[in-house]
C-alpha positions in Angstrom: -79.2 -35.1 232.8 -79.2 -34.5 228.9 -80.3 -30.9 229.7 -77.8 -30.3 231.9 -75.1 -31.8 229.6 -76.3 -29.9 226.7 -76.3 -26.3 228.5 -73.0 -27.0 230.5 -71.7 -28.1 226.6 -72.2 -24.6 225.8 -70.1 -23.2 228.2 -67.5 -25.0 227.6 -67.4 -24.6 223.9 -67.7 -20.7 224.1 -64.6 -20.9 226.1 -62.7 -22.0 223.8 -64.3 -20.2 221.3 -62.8 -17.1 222.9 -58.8 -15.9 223.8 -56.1 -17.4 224.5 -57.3 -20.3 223.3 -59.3 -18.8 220.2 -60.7 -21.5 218.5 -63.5 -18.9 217.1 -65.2 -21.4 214.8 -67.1 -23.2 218.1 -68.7 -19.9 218.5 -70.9 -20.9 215.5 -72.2 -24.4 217.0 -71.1 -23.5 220.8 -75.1 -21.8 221.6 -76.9 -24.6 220.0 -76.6 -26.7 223.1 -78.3 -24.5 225.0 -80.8 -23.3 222.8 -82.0 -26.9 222.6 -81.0 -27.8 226.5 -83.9 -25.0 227.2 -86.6 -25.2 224.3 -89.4 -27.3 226.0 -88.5 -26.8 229.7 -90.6 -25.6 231.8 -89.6 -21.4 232.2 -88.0 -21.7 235.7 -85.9 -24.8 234.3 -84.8 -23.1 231.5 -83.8 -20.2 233.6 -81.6 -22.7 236.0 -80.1 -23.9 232.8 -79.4 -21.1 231.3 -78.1 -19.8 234.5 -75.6 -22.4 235.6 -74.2 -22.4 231.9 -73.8 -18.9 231.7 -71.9 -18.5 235.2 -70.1 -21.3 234.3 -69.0 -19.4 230.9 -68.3 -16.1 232.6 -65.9 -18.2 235.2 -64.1 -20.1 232.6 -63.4 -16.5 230.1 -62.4 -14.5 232.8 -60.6 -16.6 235.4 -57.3 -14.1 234.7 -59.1 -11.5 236.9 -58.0 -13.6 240.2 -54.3 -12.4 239.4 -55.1 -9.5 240.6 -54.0 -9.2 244.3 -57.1 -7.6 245.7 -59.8 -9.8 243.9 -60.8 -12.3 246.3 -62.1 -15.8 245.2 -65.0 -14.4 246.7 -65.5 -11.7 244.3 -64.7 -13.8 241.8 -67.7 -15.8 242.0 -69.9 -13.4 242.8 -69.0 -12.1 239.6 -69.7 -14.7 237.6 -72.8 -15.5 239.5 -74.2 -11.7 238.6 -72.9 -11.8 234.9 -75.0 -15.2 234.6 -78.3 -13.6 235.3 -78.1 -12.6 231.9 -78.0 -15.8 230.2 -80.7 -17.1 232.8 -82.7 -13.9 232.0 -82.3 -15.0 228.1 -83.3 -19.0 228.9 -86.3 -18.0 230.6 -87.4 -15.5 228.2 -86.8 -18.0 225.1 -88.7 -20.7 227.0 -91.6 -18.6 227.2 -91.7 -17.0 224.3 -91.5 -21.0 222.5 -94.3 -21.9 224.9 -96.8 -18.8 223.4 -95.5 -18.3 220.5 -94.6 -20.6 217.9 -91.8 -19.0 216.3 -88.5 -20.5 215.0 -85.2 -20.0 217.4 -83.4 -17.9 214.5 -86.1 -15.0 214.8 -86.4 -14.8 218.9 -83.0 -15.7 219.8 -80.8 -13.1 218.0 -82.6 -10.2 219.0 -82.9 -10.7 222.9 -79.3 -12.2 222.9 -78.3 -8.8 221.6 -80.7 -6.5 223.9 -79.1 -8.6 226.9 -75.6 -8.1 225.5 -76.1 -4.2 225.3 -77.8 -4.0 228.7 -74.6 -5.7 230.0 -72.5 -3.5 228.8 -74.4 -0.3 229.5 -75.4 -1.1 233.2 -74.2 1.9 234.9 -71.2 0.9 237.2 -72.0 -2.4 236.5 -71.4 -2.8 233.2 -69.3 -5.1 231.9 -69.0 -5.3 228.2 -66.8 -7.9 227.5 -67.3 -11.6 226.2 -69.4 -10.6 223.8 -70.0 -13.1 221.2 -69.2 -10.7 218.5 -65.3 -10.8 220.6 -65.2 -14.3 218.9 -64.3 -13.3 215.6 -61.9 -10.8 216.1 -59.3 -12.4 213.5 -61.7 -13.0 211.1 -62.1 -9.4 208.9 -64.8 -10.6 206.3 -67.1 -10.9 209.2 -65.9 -8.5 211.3 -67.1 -5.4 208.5 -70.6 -5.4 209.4 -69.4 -3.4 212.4 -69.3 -0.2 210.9 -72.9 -0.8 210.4 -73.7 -2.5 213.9 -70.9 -2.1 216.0 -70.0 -5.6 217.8 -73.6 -6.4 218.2 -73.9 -7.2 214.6 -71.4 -9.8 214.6 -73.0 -11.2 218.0 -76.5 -11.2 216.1 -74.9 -13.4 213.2 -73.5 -15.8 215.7 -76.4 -16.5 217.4 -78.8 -16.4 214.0 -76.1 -19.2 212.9 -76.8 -21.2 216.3 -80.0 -20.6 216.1 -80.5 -21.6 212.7 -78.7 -25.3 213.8 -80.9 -25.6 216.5 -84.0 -25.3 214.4 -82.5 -27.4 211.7 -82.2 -30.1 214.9 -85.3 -29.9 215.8 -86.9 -30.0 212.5 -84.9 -33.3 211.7 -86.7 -35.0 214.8 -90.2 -34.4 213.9 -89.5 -35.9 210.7 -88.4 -38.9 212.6 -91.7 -39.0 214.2 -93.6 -38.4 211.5 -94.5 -34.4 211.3 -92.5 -33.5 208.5 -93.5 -30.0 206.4 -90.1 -29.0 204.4 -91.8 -25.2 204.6 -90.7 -25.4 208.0 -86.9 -25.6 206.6 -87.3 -22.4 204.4 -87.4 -19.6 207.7 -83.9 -20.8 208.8 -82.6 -21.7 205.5 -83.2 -18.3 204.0 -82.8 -16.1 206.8 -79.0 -17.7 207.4 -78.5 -17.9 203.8 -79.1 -13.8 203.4 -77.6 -13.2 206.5 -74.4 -14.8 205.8 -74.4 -13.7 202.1 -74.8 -9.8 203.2 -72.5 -9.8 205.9 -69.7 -11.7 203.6 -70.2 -9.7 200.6 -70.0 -6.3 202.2 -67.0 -7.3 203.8 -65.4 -8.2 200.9 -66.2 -5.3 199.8 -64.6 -3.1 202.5 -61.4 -5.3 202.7 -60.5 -4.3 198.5 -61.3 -0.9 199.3 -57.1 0.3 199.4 -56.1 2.1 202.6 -55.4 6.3 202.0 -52.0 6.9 201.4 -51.2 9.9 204.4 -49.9 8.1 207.1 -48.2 8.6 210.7 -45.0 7.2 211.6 -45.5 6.1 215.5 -43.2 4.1 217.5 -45.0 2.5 220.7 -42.5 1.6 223.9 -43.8 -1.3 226.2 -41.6 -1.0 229.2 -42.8 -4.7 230.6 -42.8 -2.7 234.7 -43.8 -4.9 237.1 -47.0 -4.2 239.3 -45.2 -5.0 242.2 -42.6 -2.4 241.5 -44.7 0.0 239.2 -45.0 1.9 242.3 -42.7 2.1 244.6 -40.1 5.0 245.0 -37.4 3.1 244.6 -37.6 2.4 241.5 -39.3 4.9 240.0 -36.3 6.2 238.5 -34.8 2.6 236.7 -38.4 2.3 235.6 -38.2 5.6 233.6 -35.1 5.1 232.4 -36.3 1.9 231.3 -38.4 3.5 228.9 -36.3 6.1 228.0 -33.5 3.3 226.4 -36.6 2.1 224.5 -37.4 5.2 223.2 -33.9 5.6 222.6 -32.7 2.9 220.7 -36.2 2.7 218.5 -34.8 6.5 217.4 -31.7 5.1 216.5 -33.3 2.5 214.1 -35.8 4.3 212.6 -37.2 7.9 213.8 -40.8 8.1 214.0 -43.5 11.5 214.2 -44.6 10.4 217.6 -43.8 8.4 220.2 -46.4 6.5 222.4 -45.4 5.0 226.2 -48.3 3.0 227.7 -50.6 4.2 230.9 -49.3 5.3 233.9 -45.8 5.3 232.6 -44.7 8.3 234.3 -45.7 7.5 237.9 -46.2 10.8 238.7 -47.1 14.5 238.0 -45.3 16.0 235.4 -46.5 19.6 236.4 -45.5 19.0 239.9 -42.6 16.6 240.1 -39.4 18.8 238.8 -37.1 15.4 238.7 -39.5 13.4 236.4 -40.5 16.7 234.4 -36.2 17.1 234.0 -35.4 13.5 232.4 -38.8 13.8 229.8 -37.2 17.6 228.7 -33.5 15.9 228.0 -35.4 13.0 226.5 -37.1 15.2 223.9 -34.2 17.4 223.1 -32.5 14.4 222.5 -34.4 12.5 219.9 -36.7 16.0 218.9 -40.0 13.5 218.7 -43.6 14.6 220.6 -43.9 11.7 223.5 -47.3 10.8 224.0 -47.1 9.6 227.9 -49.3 8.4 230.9 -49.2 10.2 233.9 -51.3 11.1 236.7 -52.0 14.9 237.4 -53.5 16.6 240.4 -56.9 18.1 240.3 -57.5 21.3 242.1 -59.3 21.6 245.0 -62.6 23.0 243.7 -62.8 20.7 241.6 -62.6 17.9 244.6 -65.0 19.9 246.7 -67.6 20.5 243.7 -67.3 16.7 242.5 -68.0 15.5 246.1 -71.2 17.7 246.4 -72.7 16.9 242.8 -71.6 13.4 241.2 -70.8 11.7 245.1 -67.6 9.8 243.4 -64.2 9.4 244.8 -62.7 10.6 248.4 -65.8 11.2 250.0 -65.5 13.8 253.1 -62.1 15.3 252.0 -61.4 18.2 251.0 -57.9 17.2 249.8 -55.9 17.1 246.6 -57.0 14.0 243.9 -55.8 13.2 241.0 -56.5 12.4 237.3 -55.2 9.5 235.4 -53.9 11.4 232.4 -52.4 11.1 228.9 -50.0 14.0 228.1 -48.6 15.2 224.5 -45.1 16.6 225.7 -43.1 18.4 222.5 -39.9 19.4 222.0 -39.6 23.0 222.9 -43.3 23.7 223.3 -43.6 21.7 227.0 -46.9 20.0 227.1 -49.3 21.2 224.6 -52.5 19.4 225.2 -53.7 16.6 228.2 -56.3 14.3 228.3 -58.0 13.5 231.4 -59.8 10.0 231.6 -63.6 10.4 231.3 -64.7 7.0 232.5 -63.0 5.7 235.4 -63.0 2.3 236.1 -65.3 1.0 239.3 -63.9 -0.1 242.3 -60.5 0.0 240.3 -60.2 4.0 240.2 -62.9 4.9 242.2 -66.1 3.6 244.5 -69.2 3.7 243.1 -72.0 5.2 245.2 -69.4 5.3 248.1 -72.3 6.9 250.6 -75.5 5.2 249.7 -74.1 1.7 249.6 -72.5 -0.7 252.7 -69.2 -1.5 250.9 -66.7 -3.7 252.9 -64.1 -1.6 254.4 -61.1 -2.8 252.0 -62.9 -1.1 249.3 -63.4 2.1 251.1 -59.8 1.8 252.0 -58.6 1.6 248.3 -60.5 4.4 247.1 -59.0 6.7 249.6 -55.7 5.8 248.4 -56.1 6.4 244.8 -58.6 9.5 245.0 -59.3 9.3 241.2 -61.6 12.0 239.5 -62.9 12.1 236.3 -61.7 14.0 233.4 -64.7 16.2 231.8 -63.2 16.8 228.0 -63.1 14.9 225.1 -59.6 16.1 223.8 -58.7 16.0 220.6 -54.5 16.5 220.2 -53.3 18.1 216.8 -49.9 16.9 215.8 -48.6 19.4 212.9 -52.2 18.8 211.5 -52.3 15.6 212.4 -55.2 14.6 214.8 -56.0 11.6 217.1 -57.5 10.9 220.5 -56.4 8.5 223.6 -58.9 5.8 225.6 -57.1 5.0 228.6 -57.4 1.3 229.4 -61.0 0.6 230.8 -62.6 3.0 228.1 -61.8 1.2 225.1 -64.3 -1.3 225.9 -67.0 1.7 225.4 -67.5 2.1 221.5 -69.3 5.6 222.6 -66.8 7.0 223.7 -64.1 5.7 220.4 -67.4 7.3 218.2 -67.4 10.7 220.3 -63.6 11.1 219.7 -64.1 10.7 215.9 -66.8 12.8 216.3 -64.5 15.3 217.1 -62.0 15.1 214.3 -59.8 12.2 215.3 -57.7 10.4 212.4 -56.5 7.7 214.5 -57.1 6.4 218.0 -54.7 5.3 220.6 -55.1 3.0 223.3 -52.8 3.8 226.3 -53.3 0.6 228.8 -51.3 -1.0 231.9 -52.3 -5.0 232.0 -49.6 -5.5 233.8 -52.4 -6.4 236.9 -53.6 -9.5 235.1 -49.4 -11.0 234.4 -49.0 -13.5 231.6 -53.1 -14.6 231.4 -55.9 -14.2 228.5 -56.8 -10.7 229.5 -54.3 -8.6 227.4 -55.5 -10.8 224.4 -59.0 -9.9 225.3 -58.3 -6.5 225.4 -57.1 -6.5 222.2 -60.0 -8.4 220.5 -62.0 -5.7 221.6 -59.4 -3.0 220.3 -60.1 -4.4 216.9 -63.8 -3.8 217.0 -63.0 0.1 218.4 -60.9 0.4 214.7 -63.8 -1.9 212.3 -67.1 0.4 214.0 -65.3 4.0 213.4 -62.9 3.0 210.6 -59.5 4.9 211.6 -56.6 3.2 213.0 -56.3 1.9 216.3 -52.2 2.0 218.3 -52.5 -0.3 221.3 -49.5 0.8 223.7 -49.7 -1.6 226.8 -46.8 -1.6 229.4 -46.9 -5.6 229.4 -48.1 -6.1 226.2 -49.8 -6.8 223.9 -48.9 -3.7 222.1 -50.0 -3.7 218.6 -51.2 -1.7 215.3 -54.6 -2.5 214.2 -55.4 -1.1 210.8 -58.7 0.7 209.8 -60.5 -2.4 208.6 -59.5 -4.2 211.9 -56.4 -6.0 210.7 -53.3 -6.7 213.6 -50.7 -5.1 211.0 -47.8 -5.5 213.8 -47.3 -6.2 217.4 -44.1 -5.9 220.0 -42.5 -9.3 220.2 -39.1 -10.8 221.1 -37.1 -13.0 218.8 -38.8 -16.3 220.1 -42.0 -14.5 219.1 -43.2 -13.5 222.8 -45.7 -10.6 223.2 -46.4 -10.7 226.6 -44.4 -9.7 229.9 -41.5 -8.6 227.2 -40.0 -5.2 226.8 -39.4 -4.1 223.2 -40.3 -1.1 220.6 -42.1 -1.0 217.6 -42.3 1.1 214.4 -44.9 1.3 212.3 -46.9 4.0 209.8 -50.6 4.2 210.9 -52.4 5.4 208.2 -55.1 8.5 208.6 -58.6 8.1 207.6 -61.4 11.1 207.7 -64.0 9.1 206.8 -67.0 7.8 209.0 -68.9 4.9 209.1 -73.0 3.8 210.0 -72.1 3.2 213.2 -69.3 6.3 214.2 -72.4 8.8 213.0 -75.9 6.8 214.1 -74.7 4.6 216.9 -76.7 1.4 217.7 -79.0 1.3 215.5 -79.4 -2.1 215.1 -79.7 -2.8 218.4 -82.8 -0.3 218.8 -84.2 -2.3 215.9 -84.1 -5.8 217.5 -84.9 -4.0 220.5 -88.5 -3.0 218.9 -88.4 -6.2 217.3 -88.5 -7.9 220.5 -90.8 -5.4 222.4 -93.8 -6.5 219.7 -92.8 -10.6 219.6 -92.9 -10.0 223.5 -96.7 -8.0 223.1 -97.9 -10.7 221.0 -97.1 -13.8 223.0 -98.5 -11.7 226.4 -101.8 -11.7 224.5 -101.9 -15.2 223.3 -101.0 -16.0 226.6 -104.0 -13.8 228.3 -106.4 -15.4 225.6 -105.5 -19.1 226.7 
């Protein structure tokens, strides 16, 4: 049973390791269980292991998902069985690489952690790139820096080299007690940990004295707090509005800002097509004479449906009817609306059904992805504001750092997250979310403004900092309505990672593809 204990330990401790509960240091010990649970076991053991700790992590993190009213328990665990396949894919692989291949843990274990990470997240429809051990240490900024140079994976590699690095110190220490001791054996852990952690803390040192630029933004960000359950219903689509409106309203009152941001989906509706919404936004800005970033949803025209049904096979499948976009729309006082952005990656199953005519889905999914008939945006906007220039990931694409890197690309000074989390109600997810906002503002250094209807709406600075966040006067984020004003500063630099991408990863990637090589031909030999 000490196997089992050990790789069930892990779980538990990356758990906590991550939000609400964010006790980030147990990410540094919390994979050395594991590592040792699976050493000497035979491959197919280690696998099992490996497995039943990783689904039991991936259950534990993302137990919020079951608020959501169509995720079945079901789903849920067939979720969590899926995701661990990965750490059963990485016990098996460690165990067999340790049986032909002498090597310590701190040189195998990082780099196919990592490569598993990345394919996780870059699975087609299927990926799913969150908890991420790199997630841990979102509050942490003197790690957090080597992100511009690796993206989240390099904070991930340090966390596992650190477990690592424990586990061979572990196993070390027990040879010496029966009788094998060679202190060279201590020098491959000591020094690779040692530089490691020397690097990694210097440089971010470094980056955190380097002062922020001067130009900044004035923004305000409105979080409604609208109900799912009412969020779309005609009734009151009209209070919900005006909801936001007071908001915006009152935070003009206390202190006017350049732009205002309202969170995704706040305008449920088109504002091309629905006169009566289009009417209260146009008295709104002549009011208060602000640009007002919004979420809205917009309909795409009908070639568009018919030429996305015959070429990508995504969405309404056999209609011919009108779908929609889920859009972000820059609406300025007496210029209308300027500039849209249409989201470019929809979320699966959420937004639309994956491979809806190749694969058997049950009908309930079919059903919902009639009712939404969600298409895909094709341009990577970039919306100038008087000179000033930024870019929007609505909700699901700020977990893709390709996509943050293309808008900077493209000339974007600051980024803005638009999200509704008001699916998930008062659980770890919005937290999550925002861990993973930090790392969008670290790997392409600009600032990051998180408006979420439900919280948690925040500014994130360009070296990752949580500057300010929308809270009521007992200190509540979450399920609260409120405003929030706040300069956002304007960076044109670009970072390792905004320009080259992952890098890093195709480096442990190669790393891995030779230790892999070597150990098949040792193995062949025997």
């Amino acid at each position: 049973m000490q196997p089992v204990l050990l790789a069930l330990s892990s779980s538990l401790l990356l758990i906590f390791a991550f939000p609400t509960l964010d006790c980030s240091l147990l990410a540094w010990v919390g994979l050395a269980p594991l590592l040792l649970a699976t050493a000497e076991q035979p491959c197919r053991r280690a696998f099992a292991l490996a497995f039943a700790s990783g689904a039991s992590f991936f259950l534990g993190v993302f137990s919020w998902i079951l608020t959501v009213a169509s995720f079945t328990v079901l789903d849920f665990v067939a979720c969590g069985l899926f995701l661990g396949l990965y750490v059963g894919t990485f016990g098996f692989v460690l165990s067999w690489l340790r049986r032909n291949i002498r090597l310590p843990f701190c040189l195998i274990a990082p780099p196919l952690w990592i490569t598993l990470e990345y394919l996780r997240a870059h699975a087609g429809f299927l990926s799913f790139p969150l908890g991420l051990l790199g997630h841990t240490q979102y509050r942490s900024p003197l790690f957090t820096q080597i992100a511009a140079l690796a993206g989240v994976y390099g904070v991930s590699f340090l966390v596992v080299m650190t477990n690592a690095a424990l586990a061979d110190l572990f196993w070390l220490w027990r040879r010496t007690r029966e009788g094998d001791w060679a202190w060279k054996r201590l020098l491959t852990p000591v020094v690779m940990l040692g530089c490691m952690w020397s690097a990694t803390l210097s440089y971010g040192w470094w980056m955190l004295t380097t002062p922020l630029p001067e130009e900044v933004l004035k923004v305000t960000v409105v979080q409604g707090n609208i109900s799912q359950e009412q969020k779309w219903k005609r009734e009151f689509r009209k209070r919900n509005v005006e909801t936001q409106v007071e908001l915006t309203r009152e935070a003009h009152r206390r202190e006017p800002a350049a732009l205002t941001i309202w969170p995704e989906s706040s305008v449920p509706g088109s504002l091309a097509k629905d006169w009566s919404l289009a009417s209260v936004i146009g008295a709104l800005l002549k009011e208060i004479n602000t640009p007002l970033l919004l979420g809205s949803f917009e309909k795409v025209p009908r070639e568009r449906v018919e030429q996305t049904q015959q070429t990508e096979q995504i969405g309404p499948t056999g209609q011919t009817e009108e779908a929609w976009f889920n859009s972000a729309s820059l609406a300025v006082p007496r210029h209308g609306i300027p500039g849209r952005y249409h989201k470019v990656r929809l979320l699966p199953f959420g937004e639309y059904l994956p491979l809806a005519d190749v694969v058997p889905w049950p009908a309930r999914l079919h059903a919902a992805s009639r009712t939404r008939r969600l298409l895909p945006g094709s341009d990577y906007t970039v919306f100038n504001l008087d000179g000033r220039r930024f870019s929007v990931l609505i909700c699901w694409e700020n977990l893709f750092p390709e996509l943050a890197r293309t808008f900077v690309a493209n000339g974007a000074e600051f980024l803005v997250n638009m999200t509704n989390e008001a699916w998930f109600g008062d659980s770890a997810a919005s937290r999550q979310f925002l861990a993973i906002s930090v790392f969008r503002a670290v790997e392409t250094r600009v600032a990051l403004v998180r408006a979420a209807n439900t919280g948690i709406s925040a500014f994130i600075d360009p070296y990752g900092r949580v500057v300010a966040w929308v809270q009521d006067e007992t200190g509540r984020d979450q399920l609260v309505a409120g405003m929030l004003t706040h300069d956002v500063p304007l960076m044109r630099t670009r970072t390792f990672y905004s320009v080259y991408g992952d890098v890093w990863v195709g480096v442990n990637v190669a790393f891995l593809v030779i230790v892999i090589c070597r150990a098949a031909s040792k193995a062949d030999d025997a």
